[in-house]
FILO-391194 format. One record per residue (C-alpha): x, y, z negated; residue in one letter; residue number from 1. Coordinates in Angstrom, 1 decimal. Layout:
// FILO-391194
NODE        x        y        z   aa     i
NODE        X        Y        Z    A   NUM
...
This chain:
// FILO-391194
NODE        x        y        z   aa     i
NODE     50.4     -6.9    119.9    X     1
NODE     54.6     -7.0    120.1    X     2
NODE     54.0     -9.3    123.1    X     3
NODE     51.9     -6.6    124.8    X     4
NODE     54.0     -3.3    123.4    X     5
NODE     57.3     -5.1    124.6    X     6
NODE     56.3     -6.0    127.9    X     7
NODE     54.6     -2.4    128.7    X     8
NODE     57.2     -0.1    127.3    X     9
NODE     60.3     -2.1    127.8    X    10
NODE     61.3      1.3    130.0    X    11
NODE     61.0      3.3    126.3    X    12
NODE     64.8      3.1    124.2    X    13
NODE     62.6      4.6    121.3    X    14
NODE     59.6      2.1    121.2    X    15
NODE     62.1     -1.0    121.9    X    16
NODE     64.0      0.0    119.1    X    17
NODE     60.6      0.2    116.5    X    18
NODE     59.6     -3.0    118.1    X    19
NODE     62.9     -4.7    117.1    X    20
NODE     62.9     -3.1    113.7    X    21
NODE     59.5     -4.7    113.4    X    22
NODE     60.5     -7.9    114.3    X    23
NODE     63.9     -8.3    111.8    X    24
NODE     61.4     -7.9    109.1    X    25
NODE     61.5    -11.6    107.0    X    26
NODE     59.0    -10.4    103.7    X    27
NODE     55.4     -9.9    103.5    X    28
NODE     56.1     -6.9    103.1    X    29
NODE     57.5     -5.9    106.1    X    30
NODE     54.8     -8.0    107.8    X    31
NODE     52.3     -5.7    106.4    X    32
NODE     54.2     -2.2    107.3    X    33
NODE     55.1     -3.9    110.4    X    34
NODE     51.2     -4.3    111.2    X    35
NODE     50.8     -0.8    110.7    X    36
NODE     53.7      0.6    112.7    X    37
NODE     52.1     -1.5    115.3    X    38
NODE     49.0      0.0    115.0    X    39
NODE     50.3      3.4    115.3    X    40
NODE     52.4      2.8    118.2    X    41
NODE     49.3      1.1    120.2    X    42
NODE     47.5      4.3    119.3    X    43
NODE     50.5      6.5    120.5    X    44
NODE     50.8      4.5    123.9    X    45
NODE     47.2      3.9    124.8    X    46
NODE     46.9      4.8    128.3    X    47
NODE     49.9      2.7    129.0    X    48
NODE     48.3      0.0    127.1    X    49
NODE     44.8     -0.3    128.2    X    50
NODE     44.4     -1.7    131.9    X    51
NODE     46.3     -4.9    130.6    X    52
NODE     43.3     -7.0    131.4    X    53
NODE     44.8     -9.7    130.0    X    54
NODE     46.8     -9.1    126.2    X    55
NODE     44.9     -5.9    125.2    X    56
NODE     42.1     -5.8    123.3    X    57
NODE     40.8     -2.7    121.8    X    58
NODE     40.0     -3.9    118.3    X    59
NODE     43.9     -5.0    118.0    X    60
NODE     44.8     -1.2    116.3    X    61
NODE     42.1     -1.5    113.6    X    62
NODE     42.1     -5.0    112.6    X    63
NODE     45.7     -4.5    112.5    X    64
NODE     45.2     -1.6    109.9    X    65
NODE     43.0     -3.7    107.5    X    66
NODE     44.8     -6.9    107.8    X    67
NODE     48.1     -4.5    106.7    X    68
NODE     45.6     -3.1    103.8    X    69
NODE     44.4     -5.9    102.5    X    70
NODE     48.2     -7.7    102.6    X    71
NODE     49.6     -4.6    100.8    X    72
NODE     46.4     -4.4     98.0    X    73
NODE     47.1     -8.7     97.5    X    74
NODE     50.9     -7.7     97.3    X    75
NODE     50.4     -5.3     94.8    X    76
NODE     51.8     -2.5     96.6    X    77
NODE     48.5     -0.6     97.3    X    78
NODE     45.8     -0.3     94.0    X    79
NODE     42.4     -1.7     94.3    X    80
NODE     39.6      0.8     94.3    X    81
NODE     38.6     -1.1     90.8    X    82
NODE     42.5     -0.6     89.6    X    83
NODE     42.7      3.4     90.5    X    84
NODE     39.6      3.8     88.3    X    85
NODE     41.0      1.7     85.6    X    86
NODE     44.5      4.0     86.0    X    87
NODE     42.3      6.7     85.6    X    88
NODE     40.5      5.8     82.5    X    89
NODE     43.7      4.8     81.1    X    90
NODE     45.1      8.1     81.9    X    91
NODE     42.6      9.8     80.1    X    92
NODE     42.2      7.9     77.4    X    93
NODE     46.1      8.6     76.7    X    94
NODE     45.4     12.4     76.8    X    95
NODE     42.8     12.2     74.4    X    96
NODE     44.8      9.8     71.6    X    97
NODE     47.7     12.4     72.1    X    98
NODE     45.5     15.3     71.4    X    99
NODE     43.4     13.3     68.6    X   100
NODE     46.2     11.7     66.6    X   101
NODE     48.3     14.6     66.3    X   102
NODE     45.1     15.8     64.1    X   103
NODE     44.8     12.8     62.6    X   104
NODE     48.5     12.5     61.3    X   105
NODE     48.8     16.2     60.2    X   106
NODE     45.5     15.4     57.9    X   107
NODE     46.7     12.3     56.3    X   108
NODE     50.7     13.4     55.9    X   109
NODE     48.4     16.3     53.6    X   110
NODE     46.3     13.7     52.1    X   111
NODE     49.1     11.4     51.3    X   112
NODE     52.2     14.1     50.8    X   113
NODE     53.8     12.3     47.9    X   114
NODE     53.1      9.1     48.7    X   115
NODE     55.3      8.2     51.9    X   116
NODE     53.3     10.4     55.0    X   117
NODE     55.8     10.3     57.3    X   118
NODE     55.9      5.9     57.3    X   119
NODE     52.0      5.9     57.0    X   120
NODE     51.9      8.4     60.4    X   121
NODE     54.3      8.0     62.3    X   122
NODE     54.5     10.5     65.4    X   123
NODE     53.6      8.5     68.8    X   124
NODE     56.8      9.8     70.2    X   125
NODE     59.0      8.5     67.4    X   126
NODE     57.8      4.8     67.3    X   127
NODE     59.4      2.3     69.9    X   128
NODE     58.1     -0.6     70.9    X   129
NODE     59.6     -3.9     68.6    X   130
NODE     62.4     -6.0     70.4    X   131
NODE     61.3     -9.5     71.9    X   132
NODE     61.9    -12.6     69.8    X   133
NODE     65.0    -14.3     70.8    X   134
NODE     64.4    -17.0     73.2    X   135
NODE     65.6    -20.9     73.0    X   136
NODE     66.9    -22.6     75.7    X   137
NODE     63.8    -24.5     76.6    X   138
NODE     61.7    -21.1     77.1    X   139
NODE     60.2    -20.2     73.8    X   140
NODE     60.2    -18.2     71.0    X   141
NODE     62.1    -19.2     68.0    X   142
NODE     60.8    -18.9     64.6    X   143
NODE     61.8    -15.8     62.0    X   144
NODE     64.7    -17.8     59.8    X   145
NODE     63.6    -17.2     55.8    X   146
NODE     66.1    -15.3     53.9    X   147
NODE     68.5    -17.5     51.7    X   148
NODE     66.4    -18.1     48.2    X   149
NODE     68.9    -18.7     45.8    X   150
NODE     67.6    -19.5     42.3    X   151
């Protein structure tokens, strides 16, 4: 495809200058965006494009588009059909524990009103997550140290 855009529209400042932005790209990455911009610009100059018996082929623009999909979902960039779904439940499961657990906490900080509420139920947006264990030198996780004993 850079072949065949290059040679046709090597008259065009604006097209050579996407083609050679295309090409600096070193990452996956870029390969994958690359494929698209390709894409597009085949779809942009296809009357130009399409008597080259030789390096065109029609199905160039669309295989180019789901090679540059399926790069960007194995990349990580793009979500899975199965991940947006799983996003989604996540989302809403979220929504319903902050709506639920309010409830909850303002029923047991009654039930237990003298006998430390606030520690038994905490409020979601007051609790942090706890700081990682410190790490040894070789990679893991060192051991909690027991308080001096002294007796």
């Amino acid at each position: 495809m850079l072949k065949t855009l290059a040679y046709h529209l090597e008259d065009d400042a604006y097209a050579t200058a996407r083609i050679g932005a295309i090409r600096a790209g070193t990452s996956h990455l870029a390969l994958a965006n690359g494929l698209v911009a390709l894409a597009e610009m085949y779809r942009e100059h296809w009357g130009a494009l399409k008597d080259d018996p030789k390096n065109f082929r029609p199905t160039d623009p669309d295989e180019a588009a789901k090679l540059s999909e399926q790069m960007l979902r194995l990349l990580g960039v793009s979500p899975s059909p199965e991940q947006a779904s799983w996003k989604a439940y996540c989302a809403k499961c979220a929504k319903l524990l902050f709506q639920h657990y309010e409830e909850a906490i303002r029923v047991g900080r009654f039930l237990w009103y003298y006998d430390g509420a606030e520690e038994r139920f905490p409020s979601l947006h007051s609790v942090t997550r706890a700081a990682p264990a410190p790490r040894k030198k070789n990679g893991t996780a060192e051991p909690e140290k027991a308080g001096n004993a002294e007796g």
